[in-house]
N, CA, C and O atoms as a Tripos MOL2 file, in Angstrom:
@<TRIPOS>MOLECULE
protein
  276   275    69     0     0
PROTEIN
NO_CHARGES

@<TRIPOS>ATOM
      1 N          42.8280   17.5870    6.9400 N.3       1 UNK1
      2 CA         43.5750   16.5610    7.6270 C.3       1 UNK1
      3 C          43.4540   15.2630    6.8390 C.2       1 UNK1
      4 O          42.6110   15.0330    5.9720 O.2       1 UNK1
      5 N          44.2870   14.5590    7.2060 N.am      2 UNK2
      6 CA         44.2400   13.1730    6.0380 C.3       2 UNK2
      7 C          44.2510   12.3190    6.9390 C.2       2 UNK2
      8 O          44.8130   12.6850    7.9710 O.2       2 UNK2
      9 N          43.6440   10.8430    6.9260 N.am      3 UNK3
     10 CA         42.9710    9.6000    7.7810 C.3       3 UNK3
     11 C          43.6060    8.8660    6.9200 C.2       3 UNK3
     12 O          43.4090    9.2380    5.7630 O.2       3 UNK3
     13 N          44.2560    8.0140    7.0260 N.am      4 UNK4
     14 CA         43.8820    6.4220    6.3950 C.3       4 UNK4
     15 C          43.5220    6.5120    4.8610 C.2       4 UNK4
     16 O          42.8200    5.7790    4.1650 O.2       4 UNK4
     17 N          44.2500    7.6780    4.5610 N.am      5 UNK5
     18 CA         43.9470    7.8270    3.0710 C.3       5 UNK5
     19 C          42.5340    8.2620    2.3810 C.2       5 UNK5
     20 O          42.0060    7.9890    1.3030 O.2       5 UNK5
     21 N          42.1020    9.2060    3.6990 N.am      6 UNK6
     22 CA         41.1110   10.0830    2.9140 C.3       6 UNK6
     23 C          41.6560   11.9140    3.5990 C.2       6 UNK6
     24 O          42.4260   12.4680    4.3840 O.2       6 UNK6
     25 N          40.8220   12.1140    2.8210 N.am      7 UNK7
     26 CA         41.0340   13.4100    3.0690 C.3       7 UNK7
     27 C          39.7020   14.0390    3.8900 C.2       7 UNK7
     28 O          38.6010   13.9340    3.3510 O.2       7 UNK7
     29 N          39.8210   14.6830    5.1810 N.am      8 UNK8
     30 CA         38.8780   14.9480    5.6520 C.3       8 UNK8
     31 C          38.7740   16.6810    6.3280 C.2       8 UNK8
     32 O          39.7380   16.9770    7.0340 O.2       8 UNK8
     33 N          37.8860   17.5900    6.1800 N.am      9 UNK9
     34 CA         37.8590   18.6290    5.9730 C.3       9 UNK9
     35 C          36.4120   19.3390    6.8940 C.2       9 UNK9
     36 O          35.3030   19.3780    6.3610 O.2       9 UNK9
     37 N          36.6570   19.8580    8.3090 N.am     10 UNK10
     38 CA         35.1410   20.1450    8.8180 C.3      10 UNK10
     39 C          34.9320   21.2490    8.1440 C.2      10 UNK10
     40 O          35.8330   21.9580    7.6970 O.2      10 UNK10
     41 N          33.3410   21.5290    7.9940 N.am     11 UNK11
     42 CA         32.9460   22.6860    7.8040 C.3      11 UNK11
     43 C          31.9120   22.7900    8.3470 C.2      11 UNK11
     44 O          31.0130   22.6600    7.5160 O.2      11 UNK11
     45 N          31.4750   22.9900    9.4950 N.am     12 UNK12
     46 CA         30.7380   23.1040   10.1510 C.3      12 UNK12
     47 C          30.0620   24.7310   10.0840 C.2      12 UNK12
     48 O          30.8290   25.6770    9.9080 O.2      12 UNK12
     49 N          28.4050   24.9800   10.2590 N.am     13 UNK13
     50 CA         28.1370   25.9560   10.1410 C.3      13 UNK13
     51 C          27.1640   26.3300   11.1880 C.2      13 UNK13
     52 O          26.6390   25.5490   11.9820 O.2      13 UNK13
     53 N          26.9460   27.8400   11.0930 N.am     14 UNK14
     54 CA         26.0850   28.8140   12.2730 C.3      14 UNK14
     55 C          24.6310   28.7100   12.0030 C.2      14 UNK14
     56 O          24.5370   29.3260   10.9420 O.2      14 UNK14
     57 N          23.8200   28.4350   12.2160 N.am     15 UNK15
     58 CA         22.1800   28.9570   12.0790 C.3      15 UNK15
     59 C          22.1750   29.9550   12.5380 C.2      15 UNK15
     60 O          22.9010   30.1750   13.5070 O.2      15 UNK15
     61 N          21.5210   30.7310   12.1170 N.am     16 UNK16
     62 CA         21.1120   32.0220   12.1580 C.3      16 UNK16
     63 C          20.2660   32.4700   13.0750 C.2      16 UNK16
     64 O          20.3670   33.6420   13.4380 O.2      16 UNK16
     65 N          19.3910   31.7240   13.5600 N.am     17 UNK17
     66 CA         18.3560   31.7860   14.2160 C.3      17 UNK17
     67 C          18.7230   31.6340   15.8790 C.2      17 UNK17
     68 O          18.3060   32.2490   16.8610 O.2      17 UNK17
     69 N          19.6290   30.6050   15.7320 N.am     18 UNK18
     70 CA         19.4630   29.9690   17.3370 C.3      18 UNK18
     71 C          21.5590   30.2580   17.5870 C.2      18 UNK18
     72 O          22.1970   29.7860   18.5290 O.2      18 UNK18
     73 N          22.1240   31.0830   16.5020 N.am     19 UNK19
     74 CA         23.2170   31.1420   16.5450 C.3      19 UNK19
     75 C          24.6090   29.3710   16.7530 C.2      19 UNK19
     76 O          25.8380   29.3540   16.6850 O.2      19 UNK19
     77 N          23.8050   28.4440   16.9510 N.am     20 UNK20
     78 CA         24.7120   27.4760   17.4930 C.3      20 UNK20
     79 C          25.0960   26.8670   15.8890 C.2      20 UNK20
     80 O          24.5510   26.9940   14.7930 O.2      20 UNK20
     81 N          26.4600   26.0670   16.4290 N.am     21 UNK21
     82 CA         26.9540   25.6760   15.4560 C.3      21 UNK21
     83 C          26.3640   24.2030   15.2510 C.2      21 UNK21
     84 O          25.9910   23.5110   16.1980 O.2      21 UNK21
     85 N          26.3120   23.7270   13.6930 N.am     22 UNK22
     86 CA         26.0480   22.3590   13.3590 C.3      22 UNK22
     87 C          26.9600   21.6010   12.2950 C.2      22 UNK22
     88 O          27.0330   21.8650   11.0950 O.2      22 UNK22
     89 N          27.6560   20.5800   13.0060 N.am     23 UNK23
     90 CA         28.8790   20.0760   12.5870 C.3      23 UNK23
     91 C          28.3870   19.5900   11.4180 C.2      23 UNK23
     92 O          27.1850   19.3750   11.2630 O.2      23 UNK23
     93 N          29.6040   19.3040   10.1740 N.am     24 UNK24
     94 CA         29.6000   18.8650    8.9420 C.3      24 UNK24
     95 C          31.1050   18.7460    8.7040 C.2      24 UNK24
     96 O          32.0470   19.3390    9.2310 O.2      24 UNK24
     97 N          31.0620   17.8860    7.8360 N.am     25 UNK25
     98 CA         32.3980   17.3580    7.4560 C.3      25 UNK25
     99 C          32.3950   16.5860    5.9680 C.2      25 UNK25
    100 O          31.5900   15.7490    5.5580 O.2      25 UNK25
    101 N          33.5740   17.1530    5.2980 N.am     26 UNK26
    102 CA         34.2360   16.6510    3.8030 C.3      26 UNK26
    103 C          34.6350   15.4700    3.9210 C.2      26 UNK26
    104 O          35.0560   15.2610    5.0590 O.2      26 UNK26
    105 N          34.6920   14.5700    3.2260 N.am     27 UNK27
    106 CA         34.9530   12.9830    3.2740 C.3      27 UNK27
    107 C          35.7460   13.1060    1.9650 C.2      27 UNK27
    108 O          34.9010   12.8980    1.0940 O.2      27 UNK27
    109 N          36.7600   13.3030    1.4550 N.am     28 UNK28
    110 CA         37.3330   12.9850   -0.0700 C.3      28 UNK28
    111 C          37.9580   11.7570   -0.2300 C.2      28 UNK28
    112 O          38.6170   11.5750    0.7940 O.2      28 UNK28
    113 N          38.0840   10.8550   -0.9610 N.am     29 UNK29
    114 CA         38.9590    9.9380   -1.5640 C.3      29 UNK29
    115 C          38.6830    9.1420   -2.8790 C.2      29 UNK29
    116 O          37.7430    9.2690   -3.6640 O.2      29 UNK29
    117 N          39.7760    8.2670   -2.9140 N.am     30 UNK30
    118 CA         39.6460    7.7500   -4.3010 C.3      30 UNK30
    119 C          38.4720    6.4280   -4.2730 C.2      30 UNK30
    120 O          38.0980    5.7060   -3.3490 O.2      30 UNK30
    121 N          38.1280    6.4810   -5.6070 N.am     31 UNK31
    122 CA         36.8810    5.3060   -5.5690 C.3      31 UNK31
    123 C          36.7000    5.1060   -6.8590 C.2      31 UNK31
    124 O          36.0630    5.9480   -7.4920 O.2      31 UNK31
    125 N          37.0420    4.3550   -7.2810 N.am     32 UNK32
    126 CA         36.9750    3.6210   -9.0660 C.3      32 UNK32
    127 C          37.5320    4.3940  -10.2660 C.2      32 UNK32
    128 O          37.2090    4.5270  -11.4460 O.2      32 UNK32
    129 N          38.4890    4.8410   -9.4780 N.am     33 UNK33
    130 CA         39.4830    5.9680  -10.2760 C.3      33 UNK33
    131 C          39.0910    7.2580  -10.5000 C.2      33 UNK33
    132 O          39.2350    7.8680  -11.5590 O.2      33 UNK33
    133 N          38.5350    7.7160   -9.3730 N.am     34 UNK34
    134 CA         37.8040    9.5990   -9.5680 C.3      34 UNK34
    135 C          37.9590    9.6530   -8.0270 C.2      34 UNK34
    136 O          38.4970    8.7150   -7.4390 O.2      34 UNK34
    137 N          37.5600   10.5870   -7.4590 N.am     35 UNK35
    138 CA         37.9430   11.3050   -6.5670 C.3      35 UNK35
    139 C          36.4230   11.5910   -6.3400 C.2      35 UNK35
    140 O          35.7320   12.2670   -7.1030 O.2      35 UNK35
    141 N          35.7920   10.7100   -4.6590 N.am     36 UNK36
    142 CA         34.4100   10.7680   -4.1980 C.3      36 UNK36
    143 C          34.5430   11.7060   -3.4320 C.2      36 UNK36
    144 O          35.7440   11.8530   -3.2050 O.2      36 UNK36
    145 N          33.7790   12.6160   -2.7720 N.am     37 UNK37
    146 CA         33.6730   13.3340   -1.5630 C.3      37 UNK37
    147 C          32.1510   13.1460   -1.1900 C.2      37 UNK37
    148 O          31.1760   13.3860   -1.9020 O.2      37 UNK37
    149 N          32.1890   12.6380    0.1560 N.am     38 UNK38
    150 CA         30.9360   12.3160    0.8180 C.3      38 UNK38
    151 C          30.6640   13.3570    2.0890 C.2      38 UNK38
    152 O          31.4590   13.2340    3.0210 O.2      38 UNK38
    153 N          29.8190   14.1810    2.2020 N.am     39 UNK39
    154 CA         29.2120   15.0320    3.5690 C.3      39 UNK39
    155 C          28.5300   14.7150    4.2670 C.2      39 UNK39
    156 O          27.3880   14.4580    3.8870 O.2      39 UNK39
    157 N          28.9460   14.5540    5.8480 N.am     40 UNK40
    158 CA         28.4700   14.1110    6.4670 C.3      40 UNK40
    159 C          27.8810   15.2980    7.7750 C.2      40 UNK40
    160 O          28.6840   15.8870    8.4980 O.2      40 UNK40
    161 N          26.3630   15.4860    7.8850 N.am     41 UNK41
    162 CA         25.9060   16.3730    8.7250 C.3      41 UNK41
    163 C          25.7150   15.8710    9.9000 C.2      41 UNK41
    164 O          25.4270   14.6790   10.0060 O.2      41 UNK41
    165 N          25.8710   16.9080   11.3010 N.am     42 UNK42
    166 CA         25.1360   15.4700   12.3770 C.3      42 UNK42
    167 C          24.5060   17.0170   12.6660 C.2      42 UNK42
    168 O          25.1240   17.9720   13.1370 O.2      42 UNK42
    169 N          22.9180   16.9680   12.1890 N.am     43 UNK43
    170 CA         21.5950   17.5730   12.5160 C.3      43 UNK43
    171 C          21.6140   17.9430   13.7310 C.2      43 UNK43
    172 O          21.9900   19.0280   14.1770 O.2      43 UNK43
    173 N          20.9830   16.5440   14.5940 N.am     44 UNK44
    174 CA         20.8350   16.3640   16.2670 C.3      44 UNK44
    175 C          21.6790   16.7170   17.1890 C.2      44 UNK44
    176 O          21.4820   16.7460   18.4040 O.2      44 UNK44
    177 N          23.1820   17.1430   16.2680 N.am     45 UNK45
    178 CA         23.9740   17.4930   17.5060 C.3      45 UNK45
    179 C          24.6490   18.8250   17.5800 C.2      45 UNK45
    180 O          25.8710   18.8540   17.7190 O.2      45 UNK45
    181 N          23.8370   20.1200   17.4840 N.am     46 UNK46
    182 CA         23.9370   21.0790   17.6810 C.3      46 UNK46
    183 C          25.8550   21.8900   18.8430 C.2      46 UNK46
    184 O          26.6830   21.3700   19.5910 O.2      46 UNK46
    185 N          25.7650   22.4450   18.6200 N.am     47 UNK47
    186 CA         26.8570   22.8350   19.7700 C.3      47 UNK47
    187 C          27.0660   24.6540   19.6150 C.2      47 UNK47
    188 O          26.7530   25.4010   18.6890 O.2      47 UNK47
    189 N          27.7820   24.9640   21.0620 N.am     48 UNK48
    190 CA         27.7640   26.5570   21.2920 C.3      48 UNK48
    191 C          28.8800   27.0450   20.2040 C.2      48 UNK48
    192 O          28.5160   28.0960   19.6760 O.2      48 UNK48
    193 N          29.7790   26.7090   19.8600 N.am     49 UNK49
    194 CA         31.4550   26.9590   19.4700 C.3      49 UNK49
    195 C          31.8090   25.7220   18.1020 C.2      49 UNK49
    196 O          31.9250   24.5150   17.8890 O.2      49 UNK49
    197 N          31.8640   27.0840   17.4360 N.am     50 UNK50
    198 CA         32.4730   26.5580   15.7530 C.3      50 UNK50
    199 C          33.2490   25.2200   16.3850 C.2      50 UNK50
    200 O          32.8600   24.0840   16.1130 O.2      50 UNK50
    201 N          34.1240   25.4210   17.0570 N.am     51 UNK51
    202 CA         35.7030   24.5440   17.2190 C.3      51 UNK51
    203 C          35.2820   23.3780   17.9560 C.2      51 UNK51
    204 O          36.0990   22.4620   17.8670 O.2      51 UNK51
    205 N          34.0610   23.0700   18.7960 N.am     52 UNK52
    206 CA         33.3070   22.2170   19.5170 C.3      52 UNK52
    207 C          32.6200   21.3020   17.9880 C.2      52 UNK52
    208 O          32.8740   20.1290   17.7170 O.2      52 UNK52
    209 N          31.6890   22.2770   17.1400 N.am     53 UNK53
    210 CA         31.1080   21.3720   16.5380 C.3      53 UNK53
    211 C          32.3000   20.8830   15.3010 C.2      53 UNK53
    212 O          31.8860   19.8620   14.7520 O.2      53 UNK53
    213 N          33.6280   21.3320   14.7380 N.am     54 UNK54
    214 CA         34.2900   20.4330   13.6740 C.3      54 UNK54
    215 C          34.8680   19.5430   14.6550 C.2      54 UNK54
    216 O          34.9030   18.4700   14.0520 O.2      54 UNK54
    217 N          35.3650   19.3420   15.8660 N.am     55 UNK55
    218 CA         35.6430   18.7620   16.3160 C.3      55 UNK55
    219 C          34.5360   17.5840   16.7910 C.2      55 UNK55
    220 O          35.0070   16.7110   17.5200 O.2      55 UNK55
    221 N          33.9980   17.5440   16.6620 N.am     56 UNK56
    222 CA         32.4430   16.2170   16.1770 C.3      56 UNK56
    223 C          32.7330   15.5620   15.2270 C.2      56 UNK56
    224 O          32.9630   14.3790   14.9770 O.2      56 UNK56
    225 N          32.6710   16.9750   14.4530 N.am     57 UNK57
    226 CA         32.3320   16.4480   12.9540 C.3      57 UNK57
    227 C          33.4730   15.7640   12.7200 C.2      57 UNK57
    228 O          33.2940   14.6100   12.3300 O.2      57 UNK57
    229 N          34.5100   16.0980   12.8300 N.am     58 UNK58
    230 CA         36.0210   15.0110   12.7200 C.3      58 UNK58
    231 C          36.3780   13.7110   13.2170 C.2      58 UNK58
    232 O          36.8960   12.7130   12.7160 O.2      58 UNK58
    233 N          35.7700   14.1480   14.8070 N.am     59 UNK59
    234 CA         35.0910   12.4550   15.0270 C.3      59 UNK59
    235 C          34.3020   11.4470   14.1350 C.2      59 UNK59
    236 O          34.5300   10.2630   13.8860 O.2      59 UNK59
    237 N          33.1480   12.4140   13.6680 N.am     60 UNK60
    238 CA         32.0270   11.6420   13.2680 C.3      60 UNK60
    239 C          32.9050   10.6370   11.4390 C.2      60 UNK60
    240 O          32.6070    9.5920   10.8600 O.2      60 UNK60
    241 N          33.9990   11.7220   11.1850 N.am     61 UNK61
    242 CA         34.8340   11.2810   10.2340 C.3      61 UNK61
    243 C          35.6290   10.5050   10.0090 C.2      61 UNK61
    244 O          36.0650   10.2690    8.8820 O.2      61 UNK61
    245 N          36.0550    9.8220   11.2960 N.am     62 UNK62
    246 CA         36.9450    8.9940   11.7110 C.3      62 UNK62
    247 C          35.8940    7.3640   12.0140 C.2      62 UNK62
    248 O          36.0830    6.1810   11.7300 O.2      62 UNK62
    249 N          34.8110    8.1020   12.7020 N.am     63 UNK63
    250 CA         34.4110    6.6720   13.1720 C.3      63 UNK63
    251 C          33.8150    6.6390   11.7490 C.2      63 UNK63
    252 O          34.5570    5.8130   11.2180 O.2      63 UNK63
    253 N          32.9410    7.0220   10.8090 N.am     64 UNK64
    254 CA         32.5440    6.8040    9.2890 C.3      64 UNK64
    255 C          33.7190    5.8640    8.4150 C.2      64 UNK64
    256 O          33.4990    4.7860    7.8640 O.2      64 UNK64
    257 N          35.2980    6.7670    8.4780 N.am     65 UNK65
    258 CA         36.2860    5.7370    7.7900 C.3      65 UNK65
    259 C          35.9140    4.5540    8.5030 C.2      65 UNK65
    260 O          35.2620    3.6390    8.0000 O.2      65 UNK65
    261 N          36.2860    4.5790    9.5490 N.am     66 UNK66
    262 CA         36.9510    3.1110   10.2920 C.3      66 UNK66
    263 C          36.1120    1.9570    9.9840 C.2      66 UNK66
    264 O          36.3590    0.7630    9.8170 O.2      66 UNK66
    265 N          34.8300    2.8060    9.9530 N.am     67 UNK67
    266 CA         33.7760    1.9310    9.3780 C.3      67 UNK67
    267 C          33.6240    0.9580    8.0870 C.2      67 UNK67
    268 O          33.2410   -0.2080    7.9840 O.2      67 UNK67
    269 N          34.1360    2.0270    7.0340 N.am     68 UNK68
    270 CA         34.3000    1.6400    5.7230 C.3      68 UNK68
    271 C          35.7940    0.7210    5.1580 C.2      68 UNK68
    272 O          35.9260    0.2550    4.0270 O.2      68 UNK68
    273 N          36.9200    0.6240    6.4030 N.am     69 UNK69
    274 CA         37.9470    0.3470    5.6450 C.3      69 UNK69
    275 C          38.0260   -1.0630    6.6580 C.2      69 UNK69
    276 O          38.9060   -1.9050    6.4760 O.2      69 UNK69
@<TRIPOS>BOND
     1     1     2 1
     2     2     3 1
     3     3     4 2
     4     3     5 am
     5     5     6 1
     6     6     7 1
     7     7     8 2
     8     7     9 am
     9     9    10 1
    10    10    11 1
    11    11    12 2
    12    11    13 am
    13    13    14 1
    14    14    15 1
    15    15    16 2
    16    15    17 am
    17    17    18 1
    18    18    19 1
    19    19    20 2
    20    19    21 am
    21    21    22 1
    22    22    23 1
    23    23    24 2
    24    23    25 am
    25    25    26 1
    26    26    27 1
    27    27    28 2
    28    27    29 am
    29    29    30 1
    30    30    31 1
    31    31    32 2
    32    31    33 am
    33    33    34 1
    34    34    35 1
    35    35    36 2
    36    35    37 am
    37    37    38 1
    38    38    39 1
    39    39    40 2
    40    39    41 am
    41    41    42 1
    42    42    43 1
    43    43    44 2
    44    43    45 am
    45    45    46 1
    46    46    47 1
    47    47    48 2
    48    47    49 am
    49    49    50 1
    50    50    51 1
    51    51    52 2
    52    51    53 am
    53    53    54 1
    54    54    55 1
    55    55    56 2
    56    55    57 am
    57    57    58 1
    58    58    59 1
    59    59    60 2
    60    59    61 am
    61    61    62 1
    62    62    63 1
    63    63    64 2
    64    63    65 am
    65    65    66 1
    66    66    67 1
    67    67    68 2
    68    67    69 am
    69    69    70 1
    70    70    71 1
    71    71    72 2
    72    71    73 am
    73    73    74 1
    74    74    75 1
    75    75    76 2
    76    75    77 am
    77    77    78 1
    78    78    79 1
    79    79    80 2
    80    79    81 am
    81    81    82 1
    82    82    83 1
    83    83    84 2
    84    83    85 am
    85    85    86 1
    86    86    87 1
    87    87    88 2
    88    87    89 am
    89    89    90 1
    90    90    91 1
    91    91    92 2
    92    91    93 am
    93    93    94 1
    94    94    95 1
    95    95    96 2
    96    95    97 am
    97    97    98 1
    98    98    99 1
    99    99   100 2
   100    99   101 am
   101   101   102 1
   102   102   103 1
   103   103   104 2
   104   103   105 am
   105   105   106 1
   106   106   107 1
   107   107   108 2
   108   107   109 am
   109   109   110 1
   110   110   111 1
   111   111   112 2
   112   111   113 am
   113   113   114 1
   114   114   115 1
   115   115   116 2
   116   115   117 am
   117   117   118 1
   118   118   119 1
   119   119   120 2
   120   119   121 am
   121   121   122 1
   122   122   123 1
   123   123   124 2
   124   123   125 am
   125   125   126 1
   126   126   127 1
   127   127   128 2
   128   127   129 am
   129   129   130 1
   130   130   131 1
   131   131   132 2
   132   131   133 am
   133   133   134 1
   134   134   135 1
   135   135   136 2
   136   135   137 am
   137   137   138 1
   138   138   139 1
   139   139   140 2
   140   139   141 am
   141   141   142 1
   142   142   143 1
   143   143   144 2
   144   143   145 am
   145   145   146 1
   146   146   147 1
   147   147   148 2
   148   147   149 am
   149   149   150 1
   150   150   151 1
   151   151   152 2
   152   151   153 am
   153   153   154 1
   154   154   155 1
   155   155   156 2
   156   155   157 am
   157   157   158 1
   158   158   159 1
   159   159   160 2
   160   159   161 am
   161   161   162 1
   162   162   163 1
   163   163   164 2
   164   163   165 am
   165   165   166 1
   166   166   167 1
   167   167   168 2
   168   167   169 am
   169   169   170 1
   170   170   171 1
   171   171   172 2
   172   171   173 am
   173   173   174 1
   174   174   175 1
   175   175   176 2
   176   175   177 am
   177   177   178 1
   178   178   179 1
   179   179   180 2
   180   179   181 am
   181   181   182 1
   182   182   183 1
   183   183   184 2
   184   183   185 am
   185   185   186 1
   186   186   187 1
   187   187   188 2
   188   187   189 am
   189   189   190 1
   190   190   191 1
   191   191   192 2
   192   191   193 am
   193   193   194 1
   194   194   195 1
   195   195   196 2
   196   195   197 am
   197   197   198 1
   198   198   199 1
   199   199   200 2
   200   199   201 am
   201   201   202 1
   202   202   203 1
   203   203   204 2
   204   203   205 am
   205   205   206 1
   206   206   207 1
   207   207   208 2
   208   207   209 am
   209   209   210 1
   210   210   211 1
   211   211   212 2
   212   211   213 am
   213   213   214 1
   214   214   215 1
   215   215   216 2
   216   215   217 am
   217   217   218 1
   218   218   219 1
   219   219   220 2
   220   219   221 am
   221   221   222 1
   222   222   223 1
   223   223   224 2
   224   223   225 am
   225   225   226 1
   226   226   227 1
   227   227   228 2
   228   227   229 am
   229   229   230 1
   230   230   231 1
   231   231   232 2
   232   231   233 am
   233   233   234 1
   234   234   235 1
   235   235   236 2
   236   235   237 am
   237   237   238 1
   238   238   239 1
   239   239   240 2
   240   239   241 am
   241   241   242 1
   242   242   243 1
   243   243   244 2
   244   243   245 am
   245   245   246 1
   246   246   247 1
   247   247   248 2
   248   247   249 am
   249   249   250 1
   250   250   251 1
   251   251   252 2
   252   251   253 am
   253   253   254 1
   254   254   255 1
   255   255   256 2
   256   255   257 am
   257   257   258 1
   258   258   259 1
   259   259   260 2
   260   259   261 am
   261   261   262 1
   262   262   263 1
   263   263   264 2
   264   263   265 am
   265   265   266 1
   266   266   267 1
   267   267   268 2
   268   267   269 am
   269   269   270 1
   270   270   271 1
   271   271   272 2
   272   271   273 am
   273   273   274 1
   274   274   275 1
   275   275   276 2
@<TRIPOS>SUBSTRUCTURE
     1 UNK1         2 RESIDUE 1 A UNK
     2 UNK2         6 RESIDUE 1 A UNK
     3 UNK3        10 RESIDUE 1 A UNK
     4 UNK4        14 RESIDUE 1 A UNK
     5 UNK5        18 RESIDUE 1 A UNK
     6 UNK6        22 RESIDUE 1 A UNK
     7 UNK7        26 RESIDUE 1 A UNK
     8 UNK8        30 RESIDUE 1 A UNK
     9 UNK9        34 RESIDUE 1 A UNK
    10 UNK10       38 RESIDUE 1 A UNK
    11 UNK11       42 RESIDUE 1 A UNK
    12 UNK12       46 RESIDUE 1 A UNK
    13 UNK13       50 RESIDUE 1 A UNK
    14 UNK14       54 RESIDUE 1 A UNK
    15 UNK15       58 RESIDUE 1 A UNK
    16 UNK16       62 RESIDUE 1 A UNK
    17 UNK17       66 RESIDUE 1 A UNK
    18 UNK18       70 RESIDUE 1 A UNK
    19 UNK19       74 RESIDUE 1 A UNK
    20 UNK20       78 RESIDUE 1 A UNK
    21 UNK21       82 RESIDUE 1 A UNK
    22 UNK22       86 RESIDUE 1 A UNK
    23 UNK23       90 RESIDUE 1 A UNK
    24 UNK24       94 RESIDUE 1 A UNK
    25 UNK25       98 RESIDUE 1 A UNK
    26 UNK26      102 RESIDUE 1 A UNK
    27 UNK27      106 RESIDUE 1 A UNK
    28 UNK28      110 RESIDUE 1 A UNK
    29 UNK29      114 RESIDUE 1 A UNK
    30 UNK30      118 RESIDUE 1 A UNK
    31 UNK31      122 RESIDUE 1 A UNK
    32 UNK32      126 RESIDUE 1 A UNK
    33 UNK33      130 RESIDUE 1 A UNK
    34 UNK34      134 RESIDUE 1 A UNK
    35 UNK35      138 RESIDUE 1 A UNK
    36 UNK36      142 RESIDUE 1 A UNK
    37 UNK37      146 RESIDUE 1 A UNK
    38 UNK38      150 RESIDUE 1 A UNK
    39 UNK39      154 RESIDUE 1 A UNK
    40 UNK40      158 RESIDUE 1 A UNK
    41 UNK41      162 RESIDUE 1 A UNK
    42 UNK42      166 RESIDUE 1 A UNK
    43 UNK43      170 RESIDUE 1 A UNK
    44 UNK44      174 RESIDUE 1 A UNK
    45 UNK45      178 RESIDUE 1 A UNK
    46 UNK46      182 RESIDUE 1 A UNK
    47 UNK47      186 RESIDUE 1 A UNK
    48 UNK48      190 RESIDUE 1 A UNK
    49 UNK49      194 RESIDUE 1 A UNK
    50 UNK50      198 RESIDUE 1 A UNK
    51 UNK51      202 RESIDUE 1 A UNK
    52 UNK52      206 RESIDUE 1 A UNK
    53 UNK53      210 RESIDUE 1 A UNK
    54 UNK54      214 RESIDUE 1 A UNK
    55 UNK55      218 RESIDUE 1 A UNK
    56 UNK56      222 RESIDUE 1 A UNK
    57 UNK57      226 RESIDUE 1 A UNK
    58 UNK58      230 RESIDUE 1 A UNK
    59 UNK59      234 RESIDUE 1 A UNK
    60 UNK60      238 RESIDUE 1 A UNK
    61 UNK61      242 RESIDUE 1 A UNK
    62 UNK62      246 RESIDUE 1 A UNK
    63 UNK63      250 RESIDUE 1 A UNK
    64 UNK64      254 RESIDUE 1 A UNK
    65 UNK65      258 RESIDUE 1 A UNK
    66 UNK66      262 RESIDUE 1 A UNK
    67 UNK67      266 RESIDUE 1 A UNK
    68 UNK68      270 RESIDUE 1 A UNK
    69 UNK69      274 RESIDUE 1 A UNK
């Protein structure tokens, strides 16, 4: 999905152990003429359902831009 001129991408993953998902998210954009990508994990916020935790993590991607621009 694209923000405000980044490119943002969940990938949120399963532990193995406790099965729950833990959100993560791709941050891409331009930055001094190359192409940055920043990952952003949220550890503490565990969830039951893949689609629960990118949907965090997409949040957590949005409030990160809004932050930066």
């Amino acid at each position: 999905m694209d923000y405000k001129g980044h490119y943002v991408e969940a990938v949120s993953y399963q532990l193995v152990d406790s099965g729950r998902w833990v959100p993560k998210v791709l941050i891409r954009y331009a930055s001094n003429g190359s192409i940055t990508t920043t990952p952003l994990t949220a550890f503490a916020h565990e969830h039951d359902t893949q689609a629960a935790a990118d949907a965090y993590a997409l949040t957590l991607a949005q409030m990160w831009i809004d932050g930066k621009t």
